[in-house]
C-alpha positions as CSV (number, residue, x, y, z in Angstrom):
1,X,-0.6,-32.2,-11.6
2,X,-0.1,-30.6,-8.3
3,X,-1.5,-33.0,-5.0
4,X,-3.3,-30.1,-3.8
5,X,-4.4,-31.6,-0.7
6,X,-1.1,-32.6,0.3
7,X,0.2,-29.5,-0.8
8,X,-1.9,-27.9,1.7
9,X,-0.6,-29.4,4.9
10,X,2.4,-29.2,3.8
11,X,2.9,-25.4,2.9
12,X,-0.4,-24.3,3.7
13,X,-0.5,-24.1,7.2
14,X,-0.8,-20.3,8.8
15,X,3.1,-20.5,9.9
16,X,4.0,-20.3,6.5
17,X,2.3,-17.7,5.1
18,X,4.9,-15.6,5.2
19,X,6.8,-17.8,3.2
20,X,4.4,-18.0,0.6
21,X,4.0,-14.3,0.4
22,X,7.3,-13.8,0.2
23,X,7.5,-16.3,-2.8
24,X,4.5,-14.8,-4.5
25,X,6.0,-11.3,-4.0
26,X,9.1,-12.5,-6.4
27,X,7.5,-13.6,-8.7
28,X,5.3,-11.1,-9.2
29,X,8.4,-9.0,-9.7
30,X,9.5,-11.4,-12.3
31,X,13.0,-12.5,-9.7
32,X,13.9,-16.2,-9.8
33,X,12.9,-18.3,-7.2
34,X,16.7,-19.0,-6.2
35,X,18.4,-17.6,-3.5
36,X,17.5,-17.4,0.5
37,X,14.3,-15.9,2.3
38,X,15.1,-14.5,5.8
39,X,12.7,-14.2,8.9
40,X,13.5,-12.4,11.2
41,X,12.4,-12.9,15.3
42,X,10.6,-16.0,14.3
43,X,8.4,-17.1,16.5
44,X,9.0,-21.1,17.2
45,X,5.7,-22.3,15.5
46,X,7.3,-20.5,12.5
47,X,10.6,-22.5,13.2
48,X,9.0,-25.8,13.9
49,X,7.1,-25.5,10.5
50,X,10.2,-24.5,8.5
51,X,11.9,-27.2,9.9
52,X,8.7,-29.9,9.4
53,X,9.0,-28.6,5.5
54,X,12.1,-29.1,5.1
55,X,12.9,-31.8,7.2
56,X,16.0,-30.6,9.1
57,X,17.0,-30.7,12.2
58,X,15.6,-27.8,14.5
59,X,18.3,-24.7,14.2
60,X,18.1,-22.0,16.6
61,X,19.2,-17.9,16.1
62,X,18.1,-14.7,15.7
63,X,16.7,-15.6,12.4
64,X,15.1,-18.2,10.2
65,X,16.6,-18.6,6.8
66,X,14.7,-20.9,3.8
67,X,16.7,-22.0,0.7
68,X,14.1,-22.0,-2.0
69,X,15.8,-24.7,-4.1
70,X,15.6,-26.7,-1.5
71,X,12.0,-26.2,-1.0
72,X,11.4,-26.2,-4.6
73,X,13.8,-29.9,-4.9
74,X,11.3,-31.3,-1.8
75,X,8.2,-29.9,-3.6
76,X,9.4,-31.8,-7.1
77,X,11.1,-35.0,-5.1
78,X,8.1,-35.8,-3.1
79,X,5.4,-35.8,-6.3
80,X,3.2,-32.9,-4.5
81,X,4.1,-30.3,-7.1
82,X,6.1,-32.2,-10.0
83,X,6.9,-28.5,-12.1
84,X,8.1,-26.9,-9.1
85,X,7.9,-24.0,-6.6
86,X,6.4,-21.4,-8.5
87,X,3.2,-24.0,-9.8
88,X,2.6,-24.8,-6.4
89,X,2.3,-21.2,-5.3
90,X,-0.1,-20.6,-7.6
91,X,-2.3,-23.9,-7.0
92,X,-2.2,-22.8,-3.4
93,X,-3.0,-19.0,-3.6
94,X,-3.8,-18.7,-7.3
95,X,-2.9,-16.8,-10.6
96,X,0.6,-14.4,-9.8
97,X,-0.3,-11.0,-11.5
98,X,3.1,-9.8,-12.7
99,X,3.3,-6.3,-10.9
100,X,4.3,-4.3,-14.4
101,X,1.0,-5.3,-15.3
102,X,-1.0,-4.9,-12.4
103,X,0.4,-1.1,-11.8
104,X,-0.4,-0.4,-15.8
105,X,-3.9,-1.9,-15.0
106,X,-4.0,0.6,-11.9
107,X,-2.7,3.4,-13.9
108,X,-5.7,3.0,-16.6
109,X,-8.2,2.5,-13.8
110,X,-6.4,5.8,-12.0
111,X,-6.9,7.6,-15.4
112,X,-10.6,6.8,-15.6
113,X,-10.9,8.4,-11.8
114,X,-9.8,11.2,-13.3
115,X,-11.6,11.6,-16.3
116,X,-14.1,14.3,-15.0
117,X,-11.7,16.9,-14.1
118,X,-10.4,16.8,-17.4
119,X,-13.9,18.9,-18.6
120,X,-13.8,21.2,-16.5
121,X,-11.8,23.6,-18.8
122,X,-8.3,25.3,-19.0
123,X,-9.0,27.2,-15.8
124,X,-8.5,24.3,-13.7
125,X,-5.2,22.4,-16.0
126,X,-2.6,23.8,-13.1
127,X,-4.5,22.6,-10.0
128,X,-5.3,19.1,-11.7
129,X,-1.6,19.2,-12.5
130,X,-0.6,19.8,-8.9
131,X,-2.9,17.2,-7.1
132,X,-2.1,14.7,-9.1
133,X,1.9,15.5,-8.7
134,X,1.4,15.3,-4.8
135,X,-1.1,12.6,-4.4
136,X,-3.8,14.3,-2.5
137,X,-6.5,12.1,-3.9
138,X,-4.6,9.0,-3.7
139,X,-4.3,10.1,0.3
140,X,-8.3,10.5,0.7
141,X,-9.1,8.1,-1.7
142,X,-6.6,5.0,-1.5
143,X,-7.9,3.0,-4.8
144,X,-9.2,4.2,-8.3
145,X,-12.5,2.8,-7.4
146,X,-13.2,4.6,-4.9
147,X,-11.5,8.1,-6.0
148,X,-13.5,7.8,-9.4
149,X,-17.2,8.5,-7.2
150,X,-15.5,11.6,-5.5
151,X,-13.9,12.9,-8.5
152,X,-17.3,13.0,-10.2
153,X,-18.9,14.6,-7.4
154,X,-16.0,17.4,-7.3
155,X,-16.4,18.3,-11.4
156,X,-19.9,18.6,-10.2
157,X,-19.4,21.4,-7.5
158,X,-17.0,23.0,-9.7
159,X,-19.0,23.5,-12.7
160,X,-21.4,24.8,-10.3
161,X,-18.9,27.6,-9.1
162,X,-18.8,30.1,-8.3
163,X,-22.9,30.6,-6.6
164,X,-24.1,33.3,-7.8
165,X,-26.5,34.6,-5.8
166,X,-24.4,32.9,-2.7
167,X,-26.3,30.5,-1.1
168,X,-26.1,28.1,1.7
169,X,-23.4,25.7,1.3
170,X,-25.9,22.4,2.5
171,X,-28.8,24.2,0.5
172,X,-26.0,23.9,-2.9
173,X,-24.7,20.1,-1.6
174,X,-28.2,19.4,-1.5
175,X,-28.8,20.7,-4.8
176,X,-26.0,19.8,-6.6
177,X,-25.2,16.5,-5.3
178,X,-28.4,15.9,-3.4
179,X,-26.8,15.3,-0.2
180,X,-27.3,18.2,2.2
181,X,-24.0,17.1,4.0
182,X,-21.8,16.6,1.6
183,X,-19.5,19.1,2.0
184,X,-19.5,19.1,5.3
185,X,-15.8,19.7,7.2
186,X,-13.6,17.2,7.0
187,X,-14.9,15.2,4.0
188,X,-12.5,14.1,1.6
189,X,-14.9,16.3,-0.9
190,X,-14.7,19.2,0.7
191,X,-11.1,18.7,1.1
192,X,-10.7,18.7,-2.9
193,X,-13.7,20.9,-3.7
194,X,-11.3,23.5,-1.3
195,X,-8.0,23.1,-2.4
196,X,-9.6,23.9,-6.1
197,X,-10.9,27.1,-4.9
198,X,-7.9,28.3,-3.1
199,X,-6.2,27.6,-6.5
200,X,-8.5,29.1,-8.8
201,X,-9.5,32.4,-6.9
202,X,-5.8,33.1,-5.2
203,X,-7.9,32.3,-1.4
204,X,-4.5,32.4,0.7
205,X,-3.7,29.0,2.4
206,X,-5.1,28.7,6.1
207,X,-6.2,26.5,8.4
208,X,-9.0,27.0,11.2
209,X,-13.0,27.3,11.3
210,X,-12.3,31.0,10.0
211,X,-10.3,30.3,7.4
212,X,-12.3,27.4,5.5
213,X,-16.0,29.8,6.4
214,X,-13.9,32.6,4.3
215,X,-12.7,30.4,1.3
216,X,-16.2,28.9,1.1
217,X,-17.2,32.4,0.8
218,X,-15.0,33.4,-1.8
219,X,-17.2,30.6,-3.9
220,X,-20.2,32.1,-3.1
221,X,-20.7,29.2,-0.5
222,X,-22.0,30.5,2.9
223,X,-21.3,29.1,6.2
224,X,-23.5,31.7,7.4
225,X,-24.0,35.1,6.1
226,X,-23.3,37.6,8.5
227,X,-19.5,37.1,8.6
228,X,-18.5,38.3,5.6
229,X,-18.8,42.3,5.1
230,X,-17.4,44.9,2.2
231,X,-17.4,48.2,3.1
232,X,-18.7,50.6,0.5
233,X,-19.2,54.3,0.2
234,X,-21.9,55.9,-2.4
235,X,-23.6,52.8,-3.2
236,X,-27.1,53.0,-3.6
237,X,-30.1,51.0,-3.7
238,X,-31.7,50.4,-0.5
239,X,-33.3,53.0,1.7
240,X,-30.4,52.4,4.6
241,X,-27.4,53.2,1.7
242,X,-29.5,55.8,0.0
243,X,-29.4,57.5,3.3
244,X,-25.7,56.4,3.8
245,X,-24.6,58.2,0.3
246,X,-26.9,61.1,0.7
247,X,-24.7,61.5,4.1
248,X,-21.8,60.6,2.6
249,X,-20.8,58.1,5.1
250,X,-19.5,54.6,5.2
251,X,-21.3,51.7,5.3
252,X,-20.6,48.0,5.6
253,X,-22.3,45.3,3.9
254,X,-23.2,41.8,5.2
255,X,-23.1,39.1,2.9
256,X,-27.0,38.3,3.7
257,X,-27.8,42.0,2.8
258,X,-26.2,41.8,-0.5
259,X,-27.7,37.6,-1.1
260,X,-31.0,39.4,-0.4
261,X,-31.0,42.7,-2.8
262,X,-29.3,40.8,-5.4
263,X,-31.4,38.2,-5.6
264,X,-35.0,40.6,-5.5
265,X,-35.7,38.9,-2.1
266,X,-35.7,41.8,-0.1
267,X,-37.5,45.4,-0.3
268,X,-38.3,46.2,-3.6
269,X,-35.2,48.2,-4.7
270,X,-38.0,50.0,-7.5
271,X,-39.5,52.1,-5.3
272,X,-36.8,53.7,-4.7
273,X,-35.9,54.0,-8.3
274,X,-39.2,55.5,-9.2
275,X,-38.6,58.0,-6.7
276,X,-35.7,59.3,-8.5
277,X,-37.9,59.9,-11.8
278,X,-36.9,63.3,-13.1
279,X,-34.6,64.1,-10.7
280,X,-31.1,65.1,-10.6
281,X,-28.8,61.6,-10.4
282,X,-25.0,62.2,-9.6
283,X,-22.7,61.8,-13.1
284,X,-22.3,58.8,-14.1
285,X,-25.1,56.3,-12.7
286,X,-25.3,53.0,-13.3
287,X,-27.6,50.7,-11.5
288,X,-28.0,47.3,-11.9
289,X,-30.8,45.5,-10.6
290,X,-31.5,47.0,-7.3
291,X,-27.9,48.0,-6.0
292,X,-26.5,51.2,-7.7
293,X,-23.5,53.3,-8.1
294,X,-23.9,57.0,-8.6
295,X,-21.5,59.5,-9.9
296,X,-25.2,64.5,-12.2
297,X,-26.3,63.3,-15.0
298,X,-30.2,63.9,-15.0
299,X,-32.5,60.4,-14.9
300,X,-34.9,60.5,-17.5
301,X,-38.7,60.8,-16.9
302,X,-40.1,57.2,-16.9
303,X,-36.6,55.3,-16.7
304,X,-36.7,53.1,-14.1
305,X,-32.5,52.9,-12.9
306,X,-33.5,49.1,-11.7
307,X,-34.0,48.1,-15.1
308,X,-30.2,48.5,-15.6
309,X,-29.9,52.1,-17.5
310,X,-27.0,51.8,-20.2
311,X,-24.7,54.4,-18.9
312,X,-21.4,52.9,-17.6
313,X,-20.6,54.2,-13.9
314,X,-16.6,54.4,-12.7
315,X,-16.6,52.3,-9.1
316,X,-13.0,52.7,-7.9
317,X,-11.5,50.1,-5.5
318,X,-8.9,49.9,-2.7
319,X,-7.5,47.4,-0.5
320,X,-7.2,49.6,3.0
321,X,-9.7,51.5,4.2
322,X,-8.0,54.3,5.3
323,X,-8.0,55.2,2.0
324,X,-12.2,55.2,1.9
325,X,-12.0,57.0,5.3
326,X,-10.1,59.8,4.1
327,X,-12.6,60.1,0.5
328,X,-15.6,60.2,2.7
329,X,-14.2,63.2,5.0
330,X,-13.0,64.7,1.8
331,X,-16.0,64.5,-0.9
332,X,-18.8,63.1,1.3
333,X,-21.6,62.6,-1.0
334,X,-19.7,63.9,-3.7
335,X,-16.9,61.1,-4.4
336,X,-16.9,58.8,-6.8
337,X,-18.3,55.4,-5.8
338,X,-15.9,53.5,-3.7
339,X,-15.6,49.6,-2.6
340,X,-12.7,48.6,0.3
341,X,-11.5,44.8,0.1
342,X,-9.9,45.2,3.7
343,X,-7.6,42.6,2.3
344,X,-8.6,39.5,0.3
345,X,-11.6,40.0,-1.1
346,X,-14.3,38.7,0.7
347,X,-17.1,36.7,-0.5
348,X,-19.5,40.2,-0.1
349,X,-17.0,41.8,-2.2
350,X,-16.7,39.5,-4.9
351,X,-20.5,39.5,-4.9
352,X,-20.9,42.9,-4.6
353,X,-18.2,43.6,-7.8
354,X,-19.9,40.8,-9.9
355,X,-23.1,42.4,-9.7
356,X,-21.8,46.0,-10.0
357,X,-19.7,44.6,-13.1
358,X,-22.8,43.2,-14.3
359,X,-21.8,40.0,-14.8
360,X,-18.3,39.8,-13.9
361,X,-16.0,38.4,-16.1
362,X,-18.3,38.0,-18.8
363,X,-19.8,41.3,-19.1
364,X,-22.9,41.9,-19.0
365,X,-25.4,43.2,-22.0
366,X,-25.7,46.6,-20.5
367,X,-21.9,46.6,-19.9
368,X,-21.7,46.9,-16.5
369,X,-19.3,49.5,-14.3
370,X,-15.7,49.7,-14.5
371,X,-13.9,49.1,-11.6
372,X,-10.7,50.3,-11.1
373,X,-8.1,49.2,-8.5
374,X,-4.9,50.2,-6.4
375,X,-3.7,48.2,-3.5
376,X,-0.5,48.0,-1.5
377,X,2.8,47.9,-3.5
378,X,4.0,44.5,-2.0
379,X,4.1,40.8,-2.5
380,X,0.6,40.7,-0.5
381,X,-1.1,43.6,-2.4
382,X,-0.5,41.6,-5.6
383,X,-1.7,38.4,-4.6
384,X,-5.4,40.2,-3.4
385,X,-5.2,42.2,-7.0
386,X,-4.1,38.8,-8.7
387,X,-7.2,37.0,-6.7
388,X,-9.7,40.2,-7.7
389,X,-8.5,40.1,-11.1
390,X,-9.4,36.5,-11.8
391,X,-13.0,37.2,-9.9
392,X,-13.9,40.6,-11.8
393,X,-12.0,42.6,-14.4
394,X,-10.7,45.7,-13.2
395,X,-8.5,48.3,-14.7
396,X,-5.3,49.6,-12.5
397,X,-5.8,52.2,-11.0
398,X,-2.5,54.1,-10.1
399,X,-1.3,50.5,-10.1
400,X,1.7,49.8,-12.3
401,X,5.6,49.9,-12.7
402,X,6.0,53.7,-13.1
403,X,3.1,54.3,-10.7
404,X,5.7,52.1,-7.7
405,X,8.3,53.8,-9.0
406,X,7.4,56.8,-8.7
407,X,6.0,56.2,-5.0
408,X,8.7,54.6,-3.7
409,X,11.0,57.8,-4.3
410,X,8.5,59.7,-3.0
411,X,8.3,57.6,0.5
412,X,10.9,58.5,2.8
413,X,12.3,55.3,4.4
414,X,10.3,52.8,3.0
415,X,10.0,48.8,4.2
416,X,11.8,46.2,2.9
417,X,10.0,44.0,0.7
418,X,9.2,40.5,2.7
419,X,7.5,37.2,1.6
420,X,7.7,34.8,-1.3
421,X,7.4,37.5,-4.7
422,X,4.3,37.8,-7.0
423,X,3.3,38.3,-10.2
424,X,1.4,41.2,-11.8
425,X,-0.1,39.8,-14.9
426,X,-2.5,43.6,-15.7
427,X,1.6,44.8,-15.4
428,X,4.2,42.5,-15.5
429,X,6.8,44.9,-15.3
430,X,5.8,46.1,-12.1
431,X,6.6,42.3,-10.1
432,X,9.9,43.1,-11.7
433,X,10.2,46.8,-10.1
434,X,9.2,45.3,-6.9
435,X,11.8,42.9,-7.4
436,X,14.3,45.9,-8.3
437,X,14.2,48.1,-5.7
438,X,12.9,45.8,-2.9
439,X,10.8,47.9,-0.8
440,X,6.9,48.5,-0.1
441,X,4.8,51.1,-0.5
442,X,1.4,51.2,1.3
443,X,-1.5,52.4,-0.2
444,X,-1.4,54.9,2.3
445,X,1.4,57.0,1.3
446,X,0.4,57.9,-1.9
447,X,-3.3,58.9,-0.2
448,X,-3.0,62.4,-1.6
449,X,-3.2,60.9,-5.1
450,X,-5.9,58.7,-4.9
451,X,-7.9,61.6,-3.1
452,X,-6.8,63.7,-5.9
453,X,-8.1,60.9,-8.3
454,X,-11.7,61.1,-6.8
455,X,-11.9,64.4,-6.8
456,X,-11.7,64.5,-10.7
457,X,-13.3,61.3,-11.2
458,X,-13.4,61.5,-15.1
459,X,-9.1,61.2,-15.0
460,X,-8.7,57.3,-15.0
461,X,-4.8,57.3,-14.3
């Protein structure tokens, strides 16, 4: 039996604590209790209890050294812990966890933290993969038990991605979580709910007020809705882009316009639609509730376009817009509905294509338009078409390996290529042309195609 009160003056005393952690440490480890334990800059209460412990005479040095036989020979000797060191350590402090044990106990309880991610679906396998290999929830969570609550609430949000209609981001923490502020910068939820949509929608990496307003975008989460824009020619269904197409002019499309049409909170979009009763719709029309892409084919008497008229529309799409510049001063009215990302798509893009697809990537039961795309021939232009691609499904659009090719022997004294490469997953064999030949080609410089594209819009190259 250990003397636990004497045990307690004698190695019990604050000085010592070191020593007794130190001890504990070992055997947690499963070392022997042999050997030497160093101090070192003790301060003198440390040395006077050392040398109180063990009896000796005071010592002086750098550092304080303890033999642990010793102090395991004084522990048995004396009666106040007959089965040694190691009993008495665990009298004074209690039961020594070995640490294989404890980290496999941590492991399970790590595990169940993140057992909620694991339904959320093949989609998300690579970014789970990824966090876990660099520890980003360990970092804003420190201990299972506190990374299992967040965890939870992050499956939440992403189940709930993307919005669609985009809505508020405090109006979808409060409904989803029912905490208004939940996702509010610099949370260690928004930090994880972020990093999953920059992995699952291709949002570049950034840093900045901008930057994080824009990826919460690209989730249909909106910081406000003025900031994000698309800029569109011949889509109709308001009065302003009616006017626009009729014109054959430009326009450019706040987030909060498209929130509002798409969602029936605006003007009714079926007064205009029961304008167009028996008259003369461009080929190809396709309108889907409210917002509508025209191509001449006549509009039945009685068929209200709103209700989503099953005749499949082609919406062609760009990255520069240059490229919808030059269409409008060619075709005006006449060209083939056209969307510009301006770059990464934007959250009015995505929302814009989604609804124009009619349902995005799940199609729609009227089928929805098709969109087709070309962007830049670089690393960049195949990250925005890789990003796109996983929002909306989109047929290339002069967008291949023979279609690079062929443009960059066309383009006298083209760039070099720059930037980590890409992938091209609608054309794999055109990363590996990129690859080949090294150089860019803007979307620009093979202009006179596209235009030449729109101006026969029933060629699909």
């Amino acid at each position: 039996m250990v003397d636990t009160e004497r045990l307690v003056r004698l190695l019990g005393r604050p000085e010592l604590s070191w020593l007794v952690d130190r001890i504990r440490d070992r055997m947690a480890r499963g070392r022997p209790l042999t050997g030497v334990l160093t101090l070192s800059a003790p301060r003198q209460a440390q040395r006077e209890a050392v040398e109180r412990l063990l009896g000796r005479a005071p010592q002086g040095g750098r550092s304080l050294t303890v033999r642990l036989d010793a102090l395991d020979g004084v522990l048995r000797h004396s009666g106040i812990s007959p089965q040694g060191l190691a009993a008495a350590v665990v009298a004074l402090t209690g039961p020594v966890r070995p640490l294989a044990e404890e980290r496999e106990a941590e492991d399970r309880e790590w595990e169940e933290a993140y057992a909620p991610l694991a339904a959320l679906g093949p989609a998300y396998t690579d970014w789970i993969r990824r966090i876990r290999r660099d520890g980003l929830v360990r970092r804003l969570a420190r201990s299972p038990g506190t990374a299992g609550p967040l965890l939870r609430d992050t499956a939440r949000v992403l189940r709930a991605l993307p919005a669609a209609p985009p809505t508020s981001l405090a109006a979808f923490a409060a409904r989803v979580l029912g905490r208004s502020h939940a996702l509010d910068d610099g949370t260690p939820l928004a930090t994880l709910v972020l990093s999953a949509i920059r992995a699952l929608g291709g949002f570049p990496d950034g840093t900045g007020a901008e930057w994080r307003r824009e990826a919460w975008a690209s989730a249909g989460l909106l910081k406000d809705d003025l900031s994000s824009t698309v800029l569109v020619l011949n889509v109709r269904g308001t009065p302003v882009l009616d006017a626009m197409a009729d014109a054959g002019e430009p326009a450019v499309l706040t987030l909060r316009h498209l929130a509002r049409h798409l969602t029936g909170t605006g003007p009714d979009p079926a007064e205009g639609a029961r304008a167009t009763r028996g008259a003369q719709v461009p080929e190809g029309v396709r309108v889907t509730d409210g917002l509508r892409v025209t191509g001449g084919v006549p509009v039945s008497d009685g068929v209200r376009v709103t209700d989503g008229a099953p005749v499949t529309a082609d919406v062609y799409v760009c990255e520069n817009p240059a490229v919808l510049s030059a269409a409008a001063d060619a075709y005006g009215p006449a060209c083939p509905p056209l969307v510009c990302l301006q770059g990464q798509p934007s959250a009015a893009a995505l929302a814009l294509l989604r609804h124009l697809s009619h349902g995005g990537v799940h199609g729609g039961a009227h089928g929805g338009a098709m969109l087709h795309y070309h962007g830049d021939f670089d690393w960049g232009g195949l990250r925005i078409a890789t990003a796109l691609r996983r929002a909306v499904p989109w047929t290339p659009w002069r967008y291949g390996a023979t279609d690079y090719r062929a443009a960059a022997a066309a383009t006298p004294g083209p760039d070099r290529l720059s930037g980590p490469p890409a992938e091209s997953p609608w054309d794999p064999a055109l990363a590996a042309a990129l690859t080949e030949l090294g150089v860019r080609v803007e979307e620009e410089s093979v202009l006179d195609d596209l235009l030449g594209d729109l101006g026969r819009p029933t060629t699909r190259p």
